[in-house]
MARZANU-646552 format. One line per field, with one value per residue (C-alpha): x, y, z; residue number from 1; residue in three letters. Coordinates in nm, 4 decimals, decimal comma. Layout:
N
c1: X;...
c2: Y;...
c3: Z;...
n: NUM;...
res: Ala;...
# end
This chain:
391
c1: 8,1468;7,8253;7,7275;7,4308;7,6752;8,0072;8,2061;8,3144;8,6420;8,6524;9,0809;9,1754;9,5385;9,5951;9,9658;10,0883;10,3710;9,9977;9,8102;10,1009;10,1455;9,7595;9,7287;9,9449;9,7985;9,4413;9,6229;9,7261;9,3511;9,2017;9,4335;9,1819;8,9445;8,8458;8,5202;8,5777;8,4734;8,7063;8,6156;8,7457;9,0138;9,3204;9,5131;9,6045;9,7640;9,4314;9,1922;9,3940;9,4041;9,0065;8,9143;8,6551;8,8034;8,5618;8,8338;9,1616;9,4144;9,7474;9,7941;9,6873;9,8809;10,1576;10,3631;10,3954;10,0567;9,9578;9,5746;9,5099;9,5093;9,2137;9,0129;8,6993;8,7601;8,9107;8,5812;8,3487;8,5051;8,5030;8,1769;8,0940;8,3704;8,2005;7,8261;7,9519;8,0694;7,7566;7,5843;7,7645;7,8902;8,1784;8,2648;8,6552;8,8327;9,2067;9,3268;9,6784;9,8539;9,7721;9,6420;9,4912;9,2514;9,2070;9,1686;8,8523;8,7281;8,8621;8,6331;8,3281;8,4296;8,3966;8,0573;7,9258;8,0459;8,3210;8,6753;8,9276;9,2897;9,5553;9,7991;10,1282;10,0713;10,0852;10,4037;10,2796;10,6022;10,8001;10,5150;10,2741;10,3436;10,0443;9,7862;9,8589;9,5631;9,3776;9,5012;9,4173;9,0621;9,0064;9,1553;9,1443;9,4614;9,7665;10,0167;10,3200;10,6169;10,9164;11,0973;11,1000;10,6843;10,4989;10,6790;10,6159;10,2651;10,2139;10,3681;10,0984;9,7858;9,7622;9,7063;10,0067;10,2102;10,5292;10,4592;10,7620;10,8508;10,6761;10,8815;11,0978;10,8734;10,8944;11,2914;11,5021;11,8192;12,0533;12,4042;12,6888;12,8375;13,0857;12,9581;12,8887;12,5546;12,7557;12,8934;13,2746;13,3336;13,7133;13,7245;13,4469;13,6204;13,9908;13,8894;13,5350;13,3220;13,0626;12,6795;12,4560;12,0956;11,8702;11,5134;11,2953;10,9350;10,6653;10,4331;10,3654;10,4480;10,7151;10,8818;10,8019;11,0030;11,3004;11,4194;11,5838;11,8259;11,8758;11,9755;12,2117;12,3641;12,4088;12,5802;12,8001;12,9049;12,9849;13,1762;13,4058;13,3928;13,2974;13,2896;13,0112;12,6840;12,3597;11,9938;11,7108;11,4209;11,0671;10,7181;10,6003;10,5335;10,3502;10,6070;10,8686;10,6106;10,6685;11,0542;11,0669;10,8159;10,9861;11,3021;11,1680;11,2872;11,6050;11,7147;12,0728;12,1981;12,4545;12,0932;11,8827;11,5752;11,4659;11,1356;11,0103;11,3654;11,4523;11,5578;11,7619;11,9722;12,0298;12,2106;12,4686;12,4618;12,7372;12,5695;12,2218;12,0255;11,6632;11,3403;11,2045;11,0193;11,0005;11,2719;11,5291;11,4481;11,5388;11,8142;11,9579;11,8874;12,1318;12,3951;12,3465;12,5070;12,2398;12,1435;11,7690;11,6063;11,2107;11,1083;10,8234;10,6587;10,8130;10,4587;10,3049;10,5360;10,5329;10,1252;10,1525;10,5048;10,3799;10,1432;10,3123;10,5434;10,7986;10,9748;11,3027;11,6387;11,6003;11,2970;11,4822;11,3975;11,6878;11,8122;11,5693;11,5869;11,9669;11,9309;12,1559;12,2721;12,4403;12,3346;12,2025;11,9491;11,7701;11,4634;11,2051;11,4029;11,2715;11,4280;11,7989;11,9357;12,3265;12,2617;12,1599;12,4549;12,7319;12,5739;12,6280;12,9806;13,1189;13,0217;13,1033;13,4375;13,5359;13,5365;13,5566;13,2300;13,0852;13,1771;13,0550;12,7416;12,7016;12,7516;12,5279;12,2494;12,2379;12,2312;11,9250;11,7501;11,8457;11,5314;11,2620;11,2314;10,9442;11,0889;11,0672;10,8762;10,6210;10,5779;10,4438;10,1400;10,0856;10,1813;9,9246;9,6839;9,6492;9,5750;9,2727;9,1668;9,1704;8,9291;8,7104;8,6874;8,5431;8,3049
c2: 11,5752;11,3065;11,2248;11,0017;10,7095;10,6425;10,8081;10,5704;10,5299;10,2913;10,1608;9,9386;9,7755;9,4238;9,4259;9,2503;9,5666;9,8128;9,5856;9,6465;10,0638;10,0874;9,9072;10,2095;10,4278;10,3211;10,3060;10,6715;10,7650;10,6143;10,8269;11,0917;10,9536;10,6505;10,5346;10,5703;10,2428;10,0961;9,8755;9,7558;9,5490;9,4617;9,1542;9,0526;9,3493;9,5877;9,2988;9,2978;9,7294;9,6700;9,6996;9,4897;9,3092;9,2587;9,0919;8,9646;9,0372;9,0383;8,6592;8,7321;9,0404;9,0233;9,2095;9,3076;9,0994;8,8637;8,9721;8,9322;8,5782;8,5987;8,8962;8,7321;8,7203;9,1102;9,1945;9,0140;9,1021;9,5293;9,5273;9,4026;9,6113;9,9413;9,8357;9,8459;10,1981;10,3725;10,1881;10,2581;10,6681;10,6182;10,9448;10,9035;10,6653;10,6034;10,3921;10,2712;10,2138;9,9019;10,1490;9,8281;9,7978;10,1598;10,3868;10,2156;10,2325;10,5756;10,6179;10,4935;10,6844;11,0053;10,9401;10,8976;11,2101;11,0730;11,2634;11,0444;11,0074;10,8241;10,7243;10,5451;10,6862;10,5028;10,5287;10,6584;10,9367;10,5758;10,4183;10,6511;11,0133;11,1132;10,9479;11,1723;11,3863;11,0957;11,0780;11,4859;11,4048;11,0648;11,2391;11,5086;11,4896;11,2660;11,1327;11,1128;10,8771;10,9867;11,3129;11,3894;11,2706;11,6495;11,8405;11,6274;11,6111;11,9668;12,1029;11,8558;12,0109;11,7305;11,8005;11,6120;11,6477;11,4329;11,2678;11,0122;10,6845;10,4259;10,1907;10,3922;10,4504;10,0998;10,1342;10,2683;10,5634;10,4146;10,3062;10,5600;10,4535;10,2060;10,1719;9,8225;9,8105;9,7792;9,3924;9,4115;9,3508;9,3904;9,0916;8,8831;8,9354;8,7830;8,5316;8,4172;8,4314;8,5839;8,6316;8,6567;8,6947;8,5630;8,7579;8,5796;8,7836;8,7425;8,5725;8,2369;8,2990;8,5546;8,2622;8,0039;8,2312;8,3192;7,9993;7,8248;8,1493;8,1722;7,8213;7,8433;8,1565;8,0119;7,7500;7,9612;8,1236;7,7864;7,6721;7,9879;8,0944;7,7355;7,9215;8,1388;8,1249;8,1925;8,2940;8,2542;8,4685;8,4056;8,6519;8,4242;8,0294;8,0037;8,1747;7,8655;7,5929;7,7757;7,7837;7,4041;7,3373;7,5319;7,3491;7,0135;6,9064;6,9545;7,1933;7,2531;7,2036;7,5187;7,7466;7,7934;7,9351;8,2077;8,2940;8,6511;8,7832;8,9513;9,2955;9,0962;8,9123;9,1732;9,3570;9,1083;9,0901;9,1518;9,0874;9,0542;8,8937;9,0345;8,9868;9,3662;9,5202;9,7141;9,5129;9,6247;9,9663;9,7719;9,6671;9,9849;10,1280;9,8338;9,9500;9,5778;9,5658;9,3674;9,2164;9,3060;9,1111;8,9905;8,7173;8,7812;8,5595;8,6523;8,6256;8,8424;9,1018;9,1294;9,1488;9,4189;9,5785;9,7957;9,9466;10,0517;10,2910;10,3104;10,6235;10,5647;10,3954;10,1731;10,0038;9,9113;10,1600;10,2216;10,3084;10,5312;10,7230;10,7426;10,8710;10,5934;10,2092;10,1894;9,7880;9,5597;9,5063;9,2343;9,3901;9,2279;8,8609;8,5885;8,3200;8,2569;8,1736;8,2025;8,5790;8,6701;8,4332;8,5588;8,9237;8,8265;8,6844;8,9913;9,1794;9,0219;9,0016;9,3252;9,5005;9,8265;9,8025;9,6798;9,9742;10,2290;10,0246;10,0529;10,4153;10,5181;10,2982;10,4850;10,8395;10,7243;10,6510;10,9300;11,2087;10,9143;10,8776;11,1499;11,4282;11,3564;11,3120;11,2030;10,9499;10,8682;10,7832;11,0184;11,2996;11,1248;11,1122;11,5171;11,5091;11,3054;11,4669;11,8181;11,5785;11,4747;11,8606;11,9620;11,7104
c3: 11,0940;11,0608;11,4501;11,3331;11,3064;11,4147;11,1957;10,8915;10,6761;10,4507;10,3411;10,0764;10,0646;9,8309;9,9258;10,2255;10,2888;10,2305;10,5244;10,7562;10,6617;10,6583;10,9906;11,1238;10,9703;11,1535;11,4836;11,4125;11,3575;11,5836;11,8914;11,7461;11,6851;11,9480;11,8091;11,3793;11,2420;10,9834;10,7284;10,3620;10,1616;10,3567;10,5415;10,9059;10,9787;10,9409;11,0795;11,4255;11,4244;11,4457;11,0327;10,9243;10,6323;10,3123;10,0899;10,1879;9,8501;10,0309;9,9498;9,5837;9,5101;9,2025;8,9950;8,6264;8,4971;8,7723;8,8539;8,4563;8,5635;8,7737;8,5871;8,6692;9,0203;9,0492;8,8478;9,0899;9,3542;9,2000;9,1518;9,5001;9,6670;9,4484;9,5827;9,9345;9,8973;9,7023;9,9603;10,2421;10,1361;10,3963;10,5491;10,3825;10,1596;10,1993;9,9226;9,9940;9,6898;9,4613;9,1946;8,9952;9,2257;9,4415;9,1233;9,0818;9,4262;9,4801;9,1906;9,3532;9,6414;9,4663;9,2582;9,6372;9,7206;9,9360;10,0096;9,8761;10,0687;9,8671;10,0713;9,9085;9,5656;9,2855;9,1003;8,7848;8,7780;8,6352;8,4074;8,3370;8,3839;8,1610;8,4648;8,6761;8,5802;8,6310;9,0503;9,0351;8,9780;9,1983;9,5357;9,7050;9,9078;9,8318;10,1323;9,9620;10,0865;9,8700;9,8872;9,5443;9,4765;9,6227;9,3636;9,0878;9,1617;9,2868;8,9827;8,7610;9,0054;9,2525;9,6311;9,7087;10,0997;10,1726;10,4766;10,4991;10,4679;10,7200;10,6659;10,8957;11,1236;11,2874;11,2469;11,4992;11,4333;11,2070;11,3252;11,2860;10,9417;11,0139;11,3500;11,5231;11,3540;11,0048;10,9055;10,8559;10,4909;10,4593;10,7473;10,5182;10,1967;10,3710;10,5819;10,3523;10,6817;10,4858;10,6016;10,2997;10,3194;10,0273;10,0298;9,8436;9,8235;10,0764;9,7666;9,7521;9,3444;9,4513;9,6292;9,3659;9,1102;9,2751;9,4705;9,2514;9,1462;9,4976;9,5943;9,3256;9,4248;9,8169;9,6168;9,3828;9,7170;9,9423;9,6541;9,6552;10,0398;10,2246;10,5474;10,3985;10,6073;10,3926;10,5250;10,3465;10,4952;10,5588;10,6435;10,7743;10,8664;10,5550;10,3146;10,5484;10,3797;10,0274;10,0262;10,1710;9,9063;9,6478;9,7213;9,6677;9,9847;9,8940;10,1158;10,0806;10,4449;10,4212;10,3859;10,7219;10,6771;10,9443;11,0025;11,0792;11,1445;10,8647;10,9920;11,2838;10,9894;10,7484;11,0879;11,0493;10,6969;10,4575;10,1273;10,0088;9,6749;9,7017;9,4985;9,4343;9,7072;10,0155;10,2136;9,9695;10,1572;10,4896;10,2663;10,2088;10,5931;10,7127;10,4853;10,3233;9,9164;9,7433;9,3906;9,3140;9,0774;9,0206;8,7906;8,5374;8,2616;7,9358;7,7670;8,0744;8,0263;7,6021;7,7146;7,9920;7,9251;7,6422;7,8098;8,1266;7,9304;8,1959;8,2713;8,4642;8,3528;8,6929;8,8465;9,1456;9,4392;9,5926;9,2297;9,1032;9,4691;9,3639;9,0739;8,9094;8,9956;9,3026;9,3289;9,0473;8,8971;8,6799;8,6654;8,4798;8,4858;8,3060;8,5336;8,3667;8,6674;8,5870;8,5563;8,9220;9,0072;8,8081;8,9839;9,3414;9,2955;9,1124;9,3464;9,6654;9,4980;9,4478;9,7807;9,6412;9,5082;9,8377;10,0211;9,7692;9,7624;10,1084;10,1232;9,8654;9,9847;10,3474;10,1878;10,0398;10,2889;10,4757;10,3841;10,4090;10,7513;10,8638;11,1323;11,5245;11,7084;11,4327;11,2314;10,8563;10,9991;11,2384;10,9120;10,7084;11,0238;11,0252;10,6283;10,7023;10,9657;10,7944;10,5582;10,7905;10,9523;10,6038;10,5993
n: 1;2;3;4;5;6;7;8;9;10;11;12;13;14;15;16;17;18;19;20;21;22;23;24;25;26;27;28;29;30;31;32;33;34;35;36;37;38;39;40;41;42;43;44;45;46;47;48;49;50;51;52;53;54;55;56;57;58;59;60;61;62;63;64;65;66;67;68;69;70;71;72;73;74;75;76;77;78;79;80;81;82;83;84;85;86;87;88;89;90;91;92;93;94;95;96;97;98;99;100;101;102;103;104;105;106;107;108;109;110;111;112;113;114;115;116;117;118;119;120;121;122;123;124;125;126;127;128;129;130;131;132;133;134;135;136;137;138;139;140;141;142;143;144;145;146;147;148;149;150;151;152;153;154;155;156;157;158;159;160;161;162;163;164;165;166;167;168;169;170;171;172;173;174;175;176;177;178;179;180;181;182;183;184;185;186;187;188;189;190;191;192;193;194;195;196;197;198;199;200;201;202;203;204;205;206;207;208;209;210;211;212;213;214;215;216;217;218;219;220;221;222;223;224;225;226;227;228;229;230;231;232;233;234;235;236;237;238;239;240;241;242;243;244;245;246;247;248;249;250;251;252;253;254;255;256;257;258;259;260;261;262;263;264;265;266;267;268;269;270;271;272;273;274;275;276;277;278;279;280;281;282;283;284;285;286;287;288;289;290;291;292;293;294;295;296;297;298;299;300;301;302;303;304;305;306;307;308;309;310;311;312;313;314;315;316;317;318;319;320;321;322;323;324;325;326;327;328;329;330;331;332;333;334;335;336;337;338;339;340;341;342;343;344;345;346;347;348;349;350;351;352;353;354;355;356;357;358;359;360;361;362;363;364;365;366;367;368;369;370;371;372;373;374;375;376;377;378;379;380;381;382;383;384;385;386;387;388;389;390;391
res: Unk;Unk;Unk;Unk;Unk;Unk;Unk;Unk;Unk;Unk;Unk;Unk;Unk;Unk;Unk;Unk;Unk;Unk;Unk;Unk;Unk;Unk;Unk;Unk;Unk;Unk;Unk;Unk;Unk;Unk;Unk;Unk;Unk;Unk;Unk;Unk;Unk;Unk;Unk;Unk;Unk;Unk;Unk;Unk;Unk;Unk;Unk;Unk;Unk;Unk;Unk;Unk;Unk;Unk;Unk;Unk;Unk;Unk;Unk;Unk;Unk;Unk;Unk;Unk;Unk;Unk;Unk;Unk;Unk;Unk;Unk;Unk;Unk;Unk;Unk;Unk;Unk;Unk;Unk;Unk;Unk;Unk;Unk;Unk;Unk;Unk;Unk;Unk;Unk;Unk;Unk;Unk;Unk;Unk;Unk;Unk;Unk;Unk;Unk;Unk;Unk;Unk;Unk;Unk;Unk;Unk;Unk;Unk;Unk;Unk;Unk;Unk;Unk;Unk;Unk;Unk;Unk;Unk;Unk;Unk;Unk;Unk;Unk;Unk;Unk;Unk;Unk;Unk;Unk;Unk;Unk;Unk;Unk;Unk;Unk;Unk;Unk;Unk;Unk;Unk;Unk;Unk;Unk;Unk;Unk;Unk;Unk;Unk;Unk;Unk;Unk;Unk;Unk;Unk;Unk;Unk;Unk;Unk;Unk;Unk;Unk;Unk;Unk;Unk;Unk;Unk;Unk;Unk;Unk;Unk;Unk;Unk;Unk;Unk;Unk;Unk;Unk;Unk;Unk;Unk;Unk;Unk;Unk;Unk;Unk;Unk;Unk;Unk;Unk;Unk;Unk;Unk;Unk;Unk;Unk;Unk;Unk;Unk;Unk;Unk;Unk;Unk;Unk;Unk;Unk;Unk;Unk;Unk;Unk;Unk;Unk;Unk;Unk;Unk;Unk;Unk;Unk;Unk;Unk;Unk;Unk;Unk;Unk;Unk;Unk;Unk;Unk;Unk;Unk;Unk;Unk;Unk;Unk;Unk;Unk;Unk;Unk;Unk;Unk;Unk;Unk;Unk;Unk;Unk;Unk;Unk;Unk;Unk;Unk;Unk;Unk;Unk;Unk;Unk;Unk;Unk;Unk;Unk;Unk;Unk;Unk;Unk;Unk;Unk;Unk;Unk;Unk;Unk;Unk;Unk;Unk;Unk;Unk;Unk;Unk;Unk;Unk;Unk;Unk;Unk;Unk;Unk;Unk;Unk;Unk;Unk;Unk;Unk;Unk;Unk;Unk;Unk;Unk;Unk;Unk;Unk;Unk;Unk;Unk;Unk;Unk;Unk;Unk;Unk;Unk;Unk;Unk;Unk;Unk;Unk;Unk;Unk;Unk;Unk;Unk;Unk;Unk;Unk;Unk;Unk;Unk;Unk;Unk;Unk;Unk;Unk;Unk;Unk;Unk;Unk;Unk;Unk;Unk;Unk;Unk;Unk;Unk;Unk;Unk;Unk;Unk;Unk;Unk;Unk;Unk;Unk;Unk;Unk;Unk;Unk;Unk;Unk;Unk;Unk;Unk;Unk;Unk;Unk;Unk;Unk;Unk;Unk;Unk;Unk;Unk;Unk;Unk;Unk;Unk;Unk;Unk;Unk;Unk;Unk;Unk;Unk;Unk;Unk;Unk;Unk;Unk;Unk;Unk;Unk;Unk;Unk;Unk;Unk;Unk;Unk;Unk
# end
């Protein structure tokens, strides 16, 4: 290792769920290595581990065609981001997925003769097999966080280690199925005490989107079960502001909105209607049946749908770890609401269905959760520092 300097690693995360895994992921370093300086692109999360943010993206961040709406920025903001690291020649690069954005700095990483880490890897096995050649030659190890991802990309010459899922790493052991951990559907479905959760995104657009399919569906469900309680869940105070915002300040007063509780609710939960993303993981640990769904401009996605040449049946995560649709999916949606609605009600009424949702989704989750006593982080941790050994 370099002992002119502290030793240097530069991370880049744009998505809010990236911050929070990266920010682990420097806490896990830095029990090794005390003095590393760690600068780069992330959020809050990474800025209170003790990075040294250069861009904050995590409030930017969309799906399926969103940053084509600010190129100029992303370009500005590339070209200062790829400065910084010829400049800089950190000592390691850990891009954390977001591949819009860390294929090109990985690739400014490795023209300055930087090791390259990708951790979270891009998902290119579902829209873009053939790039996988391409994450071969930007890094020289990949931390993978699905079972089935270090085959595929060992068998396609990628350095590739499963490492586990963080998410579970801040989780603790699941409930026994059909323990007290697990809401009582049979008891909802007679009496109509249900507990639904409504997960709108962590995006101010994310929120924007899905709202008004959600207020309908907490009404579609008061108007069949009027003892029905329904949650709407925030990030944070600022995503609050959104939904009130979003709603117009009409609020209906059967919806309470909870702030930075989500994994507390969806314990009691008995039925969930998501936007896509990593809480339909948290989902799925709580045994919780849900409808995914994720609005997208229909113009954005004739644009950018073509060339993402997906891969899978599913794009919902839980599905495509299944193998096949154990919950719904209306994946892209272009913001008919009546279809997310007439989703959640045929489900909740058919209890059958419930149950074999709920059994399917915790065998998935099952093999993500890294093996005791470590963690994700601590797995991906020991890849970097075999990087850092070489150096």
């Amino acid at each position: 290792m370099k002992i002119d300097r502290p030793l240097t690693i530069f991370m880049s995360a744009a998505e809010a769920s990236g911050d929070e895994h990266a920010a682990n992921l420097i806490g896990a370093i830095r029990r090794r290595l005390p003095q590393a300086r760690f600068i780069g692109v992330g959020g809050a999360h990474m800025s209170a581990a003790g990075c040294e943010i250069l861009a904050d993206l995590t409030q930017k961040a969309a799906m399926l065609g969103g940053p084509m709406l600010r190129l100029g920025y992303y370009l500005r903001l590339l070209h200062r981001l790829k400065r910084t690291i010829r400049q800089m020649r950190p000592d390691l690069h850990i891009p954390v997925d977001s591949p819009a954005l860390n294929w090109h700095l990985a690739a400014a990483a490795k023209r300055a003769g930087t090791p390259v880490m990708y951790y979270i890897a891009p998902q290119v096995w579902a829209w873009a097999p053939w790039r996988v050649r391409k994450l071969a030659r930007l890094t020289d190890r990949v931390a993978c966080i699905l079972p089935f991802e270090q085959p595929f990309f060992r068998h396609r010459g990628v350095n590739a280690t499963y490492v586990g899922h963080p998410l579970f790493d801040t989780l603790g052991r699941p409930e026994p199925r059909g323990g007290p951990g697990h809401a009582d559907f049979a008891q909802a479905w007679a009496d109509g005490n249900w507990n639904v959760v409504l997960l709108p995104g962590s995006r101010t657009g994310e929120i924007r989107g899905h709202i008004p399919a959600l207020i309908d569906v907490s009404r579609a469900v008061r108007r069949r079960w009027p003892s029905a309680i329904c949650t709407l869940t925030a990030h944070n105070d600022r995503g609050a502001e959104t939904i009130r915002k979003a709603c117009k300040g009409r609020l209906p007063g059967h919806v309470e909105v909870v702030v930075g509780k989500t994994r507390q609710v969806l314990r009691h939960a008995h039925f969930a209607v998501a936007a896509s993303g990593s809480v339909t993981l948290e989902d799925a640990y709580f045994g919780v049946p849900t409808v995914i769904f994720y609005r997208v401009s229909l113009l954005g996605y004739k644009l950018v749908g073509p060339f993402l040449g997906l891969h899978t049946p599913h794009l919902a995560l839980v599905n495509i770890l299944a193998g096949r649709r154990i919950v719904p999916e209306l994946m892209p949606w272009y913001g008919r609401i009546g279809l997310v609605r007439e989703m959640a009600i045929d489900l909740m009424g058919d209890i059958g269905a419930l149950y074999e949702a709920r059994d399917a989704l915790l065998d998935v989750v099952k093999p993500l959760r890294a093996s005791p006593p470590a963690t994700a982080s601590d797995n991906a941790a020991e890849l970097a520092m075999h990087l850092l050994n070489g150096r």
